[in-house]
C-alpha positions, 0 to 999 in steps of 0.5 A, a space after each residue: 500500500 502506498 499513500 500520497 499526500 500533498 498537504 498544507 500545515 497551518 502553524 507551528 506548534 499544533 498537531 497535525 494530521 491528514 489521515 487516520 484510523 478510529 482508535 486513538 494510538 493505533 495506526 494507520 496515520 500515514 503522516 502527521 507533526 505532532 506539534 513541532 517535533 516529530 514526523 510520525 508514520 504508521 505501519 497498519 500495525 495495531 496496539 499503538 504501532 507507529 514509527 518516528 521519521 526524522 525531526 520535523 522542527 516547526 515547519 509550516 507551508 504546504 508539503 508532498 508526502 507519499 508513503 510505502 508500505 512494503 512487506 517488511 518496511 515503511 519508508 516516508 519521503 517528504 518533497 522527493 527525499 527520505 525521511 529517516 531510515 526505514 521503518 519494520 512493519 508491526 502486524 496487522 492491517 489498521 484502516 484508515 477511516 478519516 479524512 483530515 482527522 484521526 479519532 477525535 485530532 484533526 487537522 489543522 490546515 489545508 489538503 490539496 490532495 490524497 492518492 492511495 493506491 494498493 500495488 506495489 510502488 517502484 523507485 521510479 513509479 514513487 518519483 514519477 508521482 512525486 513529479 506529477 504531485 509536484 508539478 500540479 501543485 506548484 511544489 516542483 522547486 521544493 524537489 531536490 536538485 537531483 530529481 528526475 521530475 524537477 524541471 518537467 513534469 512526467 
């Protein structure tokens, strides 16, 4: 499974969060800020299981995010680039039920746009998306330099 967000954070210090299943502290939360600190993802696991992705410091303006789960990791990408290392799957299967909010934590700010897809998502195929994402949204400059999509869309 694979999830692509392209987002817009309010303001520092608040958290939030653009999909999420119905239990508080259960998965899945694709991704989320918890107030300044602290990029989440979920691995669809249950019991609370989420991994952290790099330090987001206060961040705020409108953002990619696409994240894969593939059959042993989760990894997260931000603008074309890794967030932290790649996280281990927890069991399960949690379901995402909302749009903009997870169990009773909404989020604050704008959503552009979210593409979920099922089957697996290649290096080029993520690029590819990021690309289009990117060039659709006025988000092409946030690429890194060595993006195959920063110049022209797919």
């Amino acid at each position: 499974m694979w999830v692509a967000q392209v987002f817009g954070r309010a303001s520092s210090g608040i958290k939030s969060q653009v999909l999420g299943g119905g239990t508080r502290g259960e998965p899945p939360y694709a991704s989320q800020w918890w107030t300044n600190d602290v990029r989440y993802s979920a691995l669809w696991g249950t019991g609370g299981g989420y991994a952290t992705h790099g330090s987001a410091g206060a961040e705020t303006g409108v953002f990619q995010h696409v994240l894969v789960k593939g059959s042993t990791t989760t990894e997260l990408y931000q603008d074309g680039s890794a967030i932290g290392t790649p996280q281990t799957n927890g069991g399960g299967t949690g379901a995402i039920y909302y749009i903009g909010r997870r169990e009773s934590d909404y989020h604050a700010g704008m959503l552009c746009e979210i593409i979920v897809g099922t089957s697996a998502l290649s290096s080029s195929d993520r690029e590819n998306l990021e690309g289009y994402l990117a060039h659709k949204w006025g988000l092409a400059g946030s690429l890194p330099v060595s993006h195959p999509y920063r110049d022209a869309p797919p």
